[in-house]
C-alpha positions in Angstrom: 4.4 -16.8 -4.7 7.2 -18.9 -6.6 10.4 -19.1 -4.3 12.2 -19.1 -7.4 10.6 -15.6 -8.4 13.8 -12.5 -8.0 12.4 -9.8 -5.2 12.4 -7.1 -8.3 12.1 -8.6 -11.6 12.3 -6.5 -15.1 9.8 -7.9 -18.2 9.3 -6.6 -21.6 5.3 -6.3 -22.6 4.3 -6.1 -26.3 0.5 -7.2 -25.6 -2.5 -7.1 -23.0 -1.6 -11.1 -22.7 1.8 -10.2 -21.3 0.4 -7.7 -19.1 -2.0 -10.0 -17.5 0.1 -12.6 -17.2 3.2 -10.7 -15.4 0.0 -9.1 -13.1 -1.4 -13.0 -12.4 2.3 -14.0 -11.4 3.3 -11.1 -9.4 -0.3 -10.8 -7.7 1.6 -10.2 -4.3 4.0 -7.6 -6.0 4.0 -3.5 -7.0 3.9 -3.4 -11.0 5.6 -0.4 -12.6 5.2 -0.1 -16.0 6.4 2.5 -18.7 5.6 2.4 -22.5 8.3 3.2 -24.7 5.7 3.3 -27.4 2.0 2.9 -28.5 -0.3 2.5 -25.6 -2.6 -0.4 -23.8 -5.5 0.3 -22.0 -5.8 -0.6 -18.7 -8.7 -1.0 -16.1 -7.6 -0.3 -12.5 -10.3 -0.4 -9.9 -13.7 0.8 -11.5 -11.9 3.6 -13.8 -10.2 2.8 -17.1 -6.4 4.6 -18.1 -4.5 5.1 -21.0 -0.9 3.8 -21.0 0.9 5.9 -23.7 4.2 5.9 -25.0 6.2 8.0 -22.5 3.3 6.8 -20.0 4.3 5.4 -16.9 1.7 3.1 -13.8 2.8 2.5 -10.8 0.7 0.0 -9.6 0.1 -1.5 -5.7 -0.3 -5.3 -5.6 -3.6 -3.9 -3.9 -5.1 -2.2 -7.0 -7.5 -4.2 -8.6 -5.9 -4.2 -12.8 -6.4 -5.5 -16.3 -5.5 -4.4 -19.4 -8.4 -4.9 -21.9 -6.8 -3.7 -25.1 -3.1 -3.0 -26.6 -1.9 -0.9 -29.6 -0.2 -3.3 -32.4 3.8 -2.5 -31.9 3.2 -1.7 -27.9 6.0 -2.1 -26.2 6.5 -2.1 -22.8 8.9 -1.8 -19.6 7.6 -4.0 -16.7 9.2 -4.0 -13.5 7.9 -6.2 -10.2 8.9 -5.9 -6.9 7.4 -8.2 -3.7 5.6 -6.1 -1.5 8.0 -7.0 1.4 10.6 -5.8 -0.7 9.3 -2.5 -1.6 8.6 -1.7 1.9 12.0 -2.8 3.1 14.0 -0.5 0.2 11.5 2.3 0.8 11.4 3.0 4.4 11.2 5.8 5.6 8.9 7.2 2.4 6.9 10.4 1.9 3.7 9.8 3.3 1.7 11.9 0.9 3.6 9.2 -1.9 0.7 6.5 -1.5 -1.8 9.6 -1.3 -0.5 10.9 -4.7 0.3 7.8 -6.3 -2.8 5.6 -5.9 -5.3 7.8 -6.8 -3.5 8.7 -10.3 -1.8 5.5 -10.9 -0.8 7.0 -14.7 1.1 9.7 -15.8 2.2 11.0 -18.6 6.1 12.7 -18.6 8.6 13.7 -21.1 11.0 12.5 -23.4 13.7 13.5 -20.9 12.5 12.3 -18.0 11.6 8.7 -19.4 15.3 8.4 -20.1 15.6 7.3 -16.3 13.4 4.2 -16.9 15.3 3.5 -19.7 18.6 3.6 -17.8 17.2 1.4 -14.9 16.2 -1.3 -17.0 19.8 -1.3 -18.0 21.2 -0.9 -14.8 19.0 -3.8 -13.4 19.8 -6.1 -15.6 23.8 -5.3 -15.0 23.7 -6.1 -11.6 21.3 -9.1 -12.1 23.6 -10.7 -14.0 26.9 -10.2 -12.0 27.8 -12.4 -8.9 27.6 -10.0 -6.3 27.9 -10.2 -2.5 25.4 -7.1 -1.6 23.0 -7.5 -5.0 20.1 -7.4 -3.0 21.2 -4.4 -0.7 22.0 -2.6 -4.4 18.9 -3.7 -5.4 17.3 -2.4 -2.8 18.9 1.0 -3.2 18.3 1.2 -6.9 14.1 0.6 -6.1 14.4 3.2 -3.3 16.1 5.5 -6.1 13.4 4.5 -8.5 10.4 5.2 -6.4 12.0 8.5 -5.3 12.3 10.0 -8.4 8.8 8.4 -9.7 7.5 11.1 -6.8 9.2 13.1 -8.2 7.7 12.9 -11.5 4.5 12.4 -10.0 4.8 15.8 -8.7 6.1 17.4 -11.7 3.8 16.3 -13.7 0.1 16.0 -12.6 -2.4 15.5 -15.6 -3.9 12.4 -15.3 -4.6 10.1 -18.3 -7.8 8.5 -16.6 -11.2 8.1 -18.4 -14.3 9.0 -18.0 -15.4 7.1 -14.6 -17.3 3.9 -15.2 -20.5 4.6 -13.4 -23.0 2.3 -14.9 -25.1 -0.1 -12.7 -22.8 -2.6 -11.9 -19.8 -0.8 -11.6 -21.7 1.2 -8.5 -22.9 -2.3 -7.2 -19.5 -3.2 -7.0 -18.3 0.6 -5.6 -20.8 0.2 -3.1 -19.9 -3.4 -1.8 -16.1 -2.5 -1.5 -17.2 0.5 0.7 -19.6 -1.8 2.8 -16.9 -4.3 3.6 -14.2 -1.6 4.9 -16.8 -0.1 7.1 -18.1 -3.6 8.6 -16.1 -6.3 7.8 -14.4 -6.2 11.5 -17.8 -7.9 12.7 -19.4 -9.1 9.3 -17.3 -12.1 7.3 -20.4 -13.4 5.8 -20.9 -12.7 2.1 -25.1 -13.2 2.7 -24.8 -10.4 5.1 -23.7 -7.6 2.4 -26.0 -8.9 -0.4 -29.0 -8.8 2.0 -28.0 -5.0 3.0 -27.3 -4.1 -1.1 -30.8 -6.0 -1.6 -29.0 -8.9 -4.2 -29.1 -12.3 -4.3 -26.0 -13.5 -3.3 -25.4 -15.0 -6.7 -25.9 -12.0 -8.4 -23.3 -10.4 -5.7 -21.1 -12.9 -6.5 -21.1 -12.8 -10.5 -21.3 -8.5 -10.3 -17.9 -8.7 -8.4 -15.9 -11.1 -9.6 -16.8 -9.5 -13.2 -15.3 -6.4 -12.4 -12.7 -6.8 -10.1 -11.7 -10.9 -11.0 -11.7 -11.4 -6.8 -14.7 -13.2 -5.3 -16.8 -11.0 -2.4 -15.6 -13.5 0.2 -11.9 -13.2 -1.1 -12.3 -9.4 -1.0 -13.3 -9.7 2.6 -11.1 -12.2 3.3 -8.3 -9.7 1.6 -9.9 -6.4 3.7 -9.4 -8.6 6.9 -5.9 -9.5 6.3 -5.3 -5.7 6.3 -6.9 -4.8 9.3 -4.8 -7.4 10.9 -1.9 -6.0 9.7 -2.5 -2.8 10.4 -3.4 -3.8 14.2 -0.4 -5.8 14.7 2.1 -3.2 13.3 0.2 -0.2 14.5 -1.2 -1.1 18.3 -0.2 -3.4 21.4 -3.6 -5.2 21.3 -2.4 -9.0 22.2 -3.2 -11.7 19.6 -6.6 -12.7 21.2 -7.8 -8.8 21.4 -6.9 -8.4 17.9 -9.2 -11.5 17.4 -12.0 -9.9 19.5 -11.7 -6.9 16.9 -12.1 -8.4 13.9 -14.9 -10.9 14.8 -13.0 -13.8 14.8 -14.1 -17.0 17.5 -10.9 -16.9 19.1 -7.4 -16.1 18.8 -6.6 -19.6 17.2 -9.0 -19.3 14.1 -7.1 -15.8 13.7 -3.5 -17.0 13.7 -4.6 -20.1 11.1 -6.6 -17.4 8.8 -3.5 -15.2 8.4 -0.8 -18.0 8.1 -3.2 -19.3 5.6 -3.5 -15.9 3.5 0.0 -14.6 3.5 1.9 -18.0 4.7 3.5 -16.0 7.8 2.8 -16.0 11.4 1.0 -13.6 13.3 3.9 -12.8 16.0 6.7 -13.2 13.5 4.9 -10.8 11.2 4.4 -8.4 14.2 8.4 -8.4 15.2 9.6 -8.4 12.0 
C-alpha cells in the first residue's frame, strides 16, 4: 500500500482500464462504486454482474473482481476505503451487513436514492480539501453514514443484477480448489497437495486459477492463512505458538515472519490493537 494513498479516496471511472487500475491500487481497500450512467460489466468471484446506471457494488478488498467490458460514455463514481479504516468507522455494524452484502455485491436503486451517492462525492471532496483538525474523525463518520444507508438500500431493494453463474469446467476447478483450501489449509500449505487431491498437474492448477481469479493457488492459501490468523488472534486467547500449532506452521517464529511479511504488522500489535 502507498503511504501517500488518503484512508478513503473518491475516483471518477469512464472505462474497464480505470476500474482495474483503481482495483490493482487499492488491492487492500473496500471499492464502492455507482454508475451515473451506462454500465461495465464486471466479474466478481466465479459469477459475472452488470453495473448499470443507477447501479451501485460494494466490493470487499477480499472479493476476487475485474471488469471485462464498459459501455462507451460510462461514467462512474469510485470510492476506496483501507480495510483498517472501514473497520474502524464502522464498528459496531449489523452483522447480517457482510451476509447481505457479499453475496449480492450489485444492486440496482432509484433515481432518488442515488442522489445520496451523488451528494457524498460532493461532500467528500469538501472536507478533503479544507484544513481540518478532526478530517479523519469526519471522515470516518461520513463512511459509517455511507455504509449505513448502503444497508439500507440493500435492504430496500433486493433484485440482484447477477448473471447466469459461470459453471463451465474451469470455473468449477477453480470453485472446488477455493473450497479445498478453507477446509484444509490449517495443516496443508503445499500447492502439490490440492492438485494431487483435484487429480491436476500442478501446472494446470496453477494456470486454471490464476486465469480466473488473477491470484496464484499458493497466494490464495497464503491469503486464506492470513485470515485464519486473524481470526484466531482477535477471536481466542490461544498464545502465539498455539496459534502456530493450529495452522501448521514449524514454530511460532515462521508464524510471526509469515504475517509481518503479508500485511507488514506484527502479530501482538495486530492482536491489541
Amino acid at each position: 500500500m502507498k503511504h501517500d494513498i488518503l484512508p478513503i479516496s473518491e475516483k471518477i471511472i469512464t472505462n474497464a482500464e480505470d476500474f482495474n487500475s483503481l482495483r490493482d491500487l487499492y488491492e487492500n481497500y473496500w471499492l464502492i462504486i455507482y454508475a451515473a450512467d451506462k454500465s461495465i460489466t464486471l466479474k466478481i468471484g466465479f459469477d459475472t454482474f452488470k453495473l448499470e446506471k443507477n447501479s451501485v457494488a460494494f466490493l470487499s478488498k477480499d472479493l476476487f473482481c475485474q471488469c471485462t467490458d464498459a459501455e462507451n460514455g460510462f461514467k462512474g463514481h469510485g470510492i476506496a476505503v483501507e480495510e483498517d479504516f472501514f473497520n474502524k468507522a464502522n464498528y459496531g455494524l449489523p452483522p447480517d451487513f457482510y451476509n447481505t452484502v457479499n453475496p449480492q455485491p450489485v444492486i440496482t436503486i432509484n433515481h432518488a436514492d442515488a442522489e445520496f451517492f451523488y451528494n457524498f462525492s460532493a461532500y467528500y471532496n469538501s472536507v478533503i480539501k479544507r484544513k481540518l483538525i478532526y478530517k479523519e474523525k469526519i471522515l470516518a463518520n461520513l463512511l459509517n453514514n455511507l455504509t449505513l444507508v448502503s444497508f439500507e438500500l440493500w435492504k430496500k431493494h433486493p433484485q440482484n443484477k447477477k448473471t447466469t453463474p459461470n459453471n463451465n469446467n474451469l470455473t468449477q476447478l477453480c470453485r472446488s480448489f477455493y473450497n479445498l483450501v478453507m477446509q484444509e489449509c490449517k495443516h496443508q500449505h503445499d500447492v502439490e497437495y490440492y492438485a494431487d487431491k483435484l487429480a491436476v498437474s500442478r501446472n494446470y492448477l496453477t494456470q486454471t486459477v490464476k486465469e480466473i481469479t488473477n491470484m496464484t493457488p499458493k497466494e490464495a492459501i497464503q491469503r486464506q492463512l492470513v485470515n485464519e490468523t486473524k481470526n484466531l488472534l482477535l477471536n481466542t486467547d490461544l498464545t502465539i505458538k498455539e496459534i502456530a500449532d493450529e495452522l501448521g506452521f514449524n514454530d511460532a517464529s515462521y508464524l510471526c515472519r509469515f504475517f509481518k511479511t503479508k500485511t507488514g504488522k506484527n502479530l501482538t500489535a495486530f492482536r491489541k490493537k
